[in-house]
C-alpha positions in Angstrom: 107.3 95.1 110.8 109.3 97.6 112.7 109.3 97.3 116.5 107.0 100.5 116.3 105.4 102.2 113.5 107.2 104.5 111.5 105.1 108.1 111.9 104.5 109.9 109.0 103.2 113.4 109.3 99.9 114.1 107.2 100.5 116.9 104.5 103.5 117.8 106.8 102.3 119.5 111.0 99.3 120.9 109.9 98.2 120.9 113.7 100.7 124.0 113.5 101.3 124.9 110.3 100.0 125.8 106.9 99.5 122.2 105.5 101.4 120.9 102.5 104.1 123.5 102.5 107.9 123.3 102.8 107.2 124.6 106.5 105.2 122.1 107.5 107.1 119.3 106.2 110.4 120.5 107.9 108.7 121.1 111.1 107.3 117.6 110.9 110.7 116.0 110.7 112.1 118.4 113.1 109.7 117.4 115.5 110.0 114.0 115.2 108.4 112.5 112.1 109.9 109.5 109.9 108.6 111.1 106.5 105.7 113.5 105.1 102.8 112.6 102.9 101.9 115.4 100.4 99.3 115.6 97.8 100.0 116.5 94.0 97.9 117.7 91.0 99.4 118.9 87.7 99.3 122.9 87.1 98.0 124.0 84.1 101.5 124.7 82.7 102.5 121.2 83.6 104.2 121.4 86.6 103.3 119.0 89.7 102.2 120.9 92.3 101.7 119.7 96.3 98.1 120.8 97.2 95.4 118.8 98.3 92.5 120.1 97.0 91.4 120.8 93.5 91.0 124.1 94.3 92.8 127.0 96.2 89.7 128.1 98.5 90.0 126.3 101.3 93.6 127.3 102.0 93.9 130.4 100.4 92.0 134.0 99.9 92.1 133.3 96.5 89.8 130.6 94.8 92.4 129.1 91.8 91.5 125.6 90.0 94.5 124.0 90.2 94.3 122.5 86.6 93.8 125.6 85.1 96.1 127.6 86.9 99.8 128.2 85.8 102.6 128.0 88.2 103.1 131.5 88.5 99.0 132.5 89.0 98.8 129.7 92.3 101.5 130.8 93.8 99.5 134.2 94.5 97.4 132.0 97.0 99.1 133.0 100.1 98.9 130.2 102.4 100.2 131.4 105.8 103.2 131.8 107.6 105.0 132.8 104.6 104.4 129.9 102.7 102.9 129.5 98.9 102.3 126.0 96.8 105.2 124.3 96.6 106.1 121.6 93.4 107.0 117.9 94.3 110.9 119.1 92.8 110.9 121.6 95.5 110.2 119.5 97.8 112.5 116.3 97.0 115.2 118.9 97.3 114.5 120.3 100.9 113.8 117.0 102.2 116.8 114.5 103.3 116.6 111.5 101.2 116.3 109.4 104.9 113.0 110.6 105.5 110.4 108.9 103.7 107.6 110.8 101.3 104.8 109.2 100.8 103.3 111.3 97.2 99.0 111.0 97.0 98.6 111.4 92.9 95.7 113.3 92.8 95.3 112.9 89.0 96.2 110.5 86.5 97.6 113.0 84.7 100.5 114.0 87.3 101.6 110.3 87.4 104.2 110.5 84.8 106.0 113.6 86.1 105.7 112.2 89.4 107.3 109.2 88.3 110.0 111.1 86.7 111.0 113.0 89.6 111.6 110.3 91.8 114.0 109.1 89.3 115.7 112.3 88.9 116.0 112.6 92.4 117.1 109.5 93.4 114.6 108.9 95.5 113.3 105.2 94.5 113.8 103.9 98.0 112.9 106.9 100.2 109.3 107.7 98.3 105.8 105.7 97.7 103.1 107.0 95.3 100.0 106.1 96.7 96.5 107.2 95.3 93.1 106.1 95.3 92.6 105.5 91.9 94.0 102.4 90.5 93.9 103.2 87.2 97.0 106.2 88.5 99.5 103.2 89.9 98.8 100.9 86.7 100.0 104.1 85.0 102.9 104.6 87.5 104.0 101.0 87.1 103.9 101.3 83.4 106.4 104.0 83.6 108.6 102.3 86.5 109.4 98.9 87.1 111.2 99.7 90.3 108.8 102.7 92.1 107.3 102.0 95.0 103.4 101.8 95.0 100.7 102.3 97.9 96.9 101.9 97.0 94.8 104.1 99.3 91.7 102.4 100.5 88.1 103.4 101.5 86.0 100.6 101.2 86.5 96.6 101.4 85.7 96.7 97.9 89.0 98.8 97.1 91.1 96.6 99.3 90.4 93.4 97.9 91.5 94.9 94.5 94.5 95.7 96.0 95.2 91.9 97.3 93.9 90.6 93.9 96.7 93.2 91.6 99.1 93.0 94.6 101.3 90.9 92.1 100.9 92.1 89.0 101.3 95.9 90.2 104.3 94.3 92.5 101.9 96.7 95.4 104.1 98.0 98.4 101.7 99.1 100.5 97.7 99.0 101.4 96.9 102.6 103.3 93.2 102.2 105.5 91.7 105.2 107.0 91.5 104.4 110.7 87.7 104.8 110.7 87.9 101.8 108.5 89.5 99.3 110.9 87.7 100.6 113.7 84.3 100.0 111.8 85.1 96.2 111.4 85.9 95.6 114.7 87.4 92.2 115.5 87.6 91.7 111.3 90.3 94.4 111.1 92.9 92.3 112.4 92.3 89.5 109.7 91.9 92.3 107.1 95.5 93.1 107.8 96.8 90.1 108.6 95.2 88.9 105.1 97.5 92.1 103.9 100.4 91.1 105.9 100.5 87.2 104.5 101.1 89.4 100.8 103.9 91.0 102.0 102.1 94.5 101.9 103.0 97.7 104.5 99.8 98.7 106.1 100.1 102.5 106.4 97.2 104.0 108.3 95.2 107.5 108.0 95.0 109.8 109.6 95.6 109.0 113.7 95.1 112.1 115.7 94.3 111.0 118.9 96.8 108.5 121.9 94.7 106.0 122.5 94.1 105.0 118.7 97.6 105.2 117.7 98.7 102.6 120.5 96.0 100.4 119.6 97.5 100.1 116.3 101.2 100.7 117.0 102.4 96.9 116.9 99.5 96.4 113.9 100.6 98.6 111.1 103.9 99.5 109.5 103.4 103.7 109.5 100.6 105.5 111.0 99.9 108.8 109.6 99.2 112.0 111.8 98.0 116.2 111.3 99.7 116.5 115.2 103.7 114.6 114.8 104.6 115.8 118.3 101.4 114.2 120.1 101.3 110.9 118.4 105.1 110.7 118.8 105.8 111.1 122.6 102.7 108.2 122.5 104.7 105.5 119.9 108.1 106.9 121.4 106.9 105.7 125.0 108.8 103.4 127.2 106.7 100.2 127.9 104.7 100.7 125.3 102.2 97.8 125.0 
C-alpha cells in the first residue's frame, strides 16, 4: 500500500464540471488527481460510450436511452461547458497512459469492446474494469487473461463473493462505498484487512468530505472523490496521521 492513497477523481471534477466528459477528466488530473473513473454503456450502434446513467435525462435536456440511441443521436445531449458523451477510445487517447482509469462496465454487453480497447491502447497496466455485476468481470476475464479487474461492492454479501472468486477471476481490486465501512464500525478494518491478506487494492467510493478521507488514507489503496482539489490538499498534507 502506497504511503498515501492514490486519489482518483469520480467520473472526472464533477464538483466543477460536467461529469464524465473529456473536461472533467483533464481538469481532474490537472488538479491533482492520480486517475479518473468513468462509467460505460454500449450505444445502440455499438460503440462504448462514457455515461453513467442509462439514460440522458439527468444530464442533458434531452431524454436518450442510451441502448437505443446511436452515436450520432447522444451526442445531441448537450452536457455543459461545451462538452457532449464522450466513447471510452476518446478518452484512452486524451488521457496520459500514467494516470490510471478505472472503467465501471455498466452492461455486460460493453465488456468485450471494453476489453478490446484496453488492448488496443496499451493500456493493460494503467486501467481496471470494475463493475457490480460479476457475471461482467467473468466475461472480461474470459476475453483477457492479463486485464485488470475490480469488483464493486454494496453489500457483505457481494464482498465475500469477491474473496471466494478472488483466485479464479485473478481479482485486482475490492471497491466499498464509504457508507459501507462506516456502517460496520470497528468490523471494517477486519473486512479489509481480510481483503488485504488476498492481495486485493481496496479502492473506496465516493469520499467528499476531510475528515473521512484521512480516516481512511493509510487504510485503502485509492480513495475516490466528485471534489479532487479538496480531498487532495487533505491526503497531500504534511503530518498527515
Amino acid at each position: 500500500m502506497p504511503s498515501r492513497p492514490l486519489l482518483i477523481g469520480h467520473r472526472g471534477y464533477p464538483a466543477k464540471f460536467p461529469e464524465n466528459t473529456l473536461l472533467s477528466f483533464l481538469a481532474a488530473l490537472y488538479y491533482g488527481a492520480d486517475g479518473v473513473e468513468l462509467d460505460v454503456w454500449l450505444s445502440g450502434d455499438g460503440y462504448p460510450v462514457v455515461i453513467h446513467d442509462e439514460d440522458t435525462g439527468r444530464v442533458s435536456s434531452v431524454r436518450l436511452e442510451v441502448k437505443k440511441s446511436t452515436l450520432r443521436e447522444l451526442r445531441s445531449a448537450y452536457l455543459g461547458a461545451g462538452q457532449v458523451i464522450p466513447t471510452l477510445g476518446e478518452v484512452f487517447k486524451l488521457l496520459p497512459k500514467s494516470a490510471l482509469v478505472l472503467v465501471e462496465v455498466k452492461d455486460v454487453d460493453v465488456v468485450e469492446e471494453a476489453v478490446r480497447l484496453v488492448r488496443e491502447h496499451g493500456r493493460e497496466e494503467s486501467t481496471v474494469l470494475i463493475s457490480f455485476m460479476p457475471e461482467a468481470l467473468e466475461k472480461a476475464r474470459s476475453l483477457s487473461e492479463s486485464i485488470r479487474l475490480g469488483l464493486n461492492v454494496d453489500s457483505l454479501d457481494k464482498a465475500g463473493w469477491g474473496f471466494e472468486k478472488k483466485g479464479e477471476l485473478a481479482l485486482y481490486s475490492l471497491n466499498p462505498p464509504v457508507e459501507g465501512l462506516e456502517a460496520l464500525g470497528e468490523k471494517a478494518v477486519r473486512y479489509l484487512s481480510r481483503a488485504r491478506e488476498l492481495g486485493l487494492k481496496i479502492f473506496l467510493w465516493t469520499v467528499n468530505d476531510a475528515e473521512t478521507a484521512l480516516k481512511y488514507s493509510r487504510l485503502v489503496d485509492a480513495i475516490m472523490t466528485d471534489n479532487v482539489e479538496a480531498i487532495r490538499e487533505v491526503l497531500h498534507r504534511p503530518g498527515r496521521e
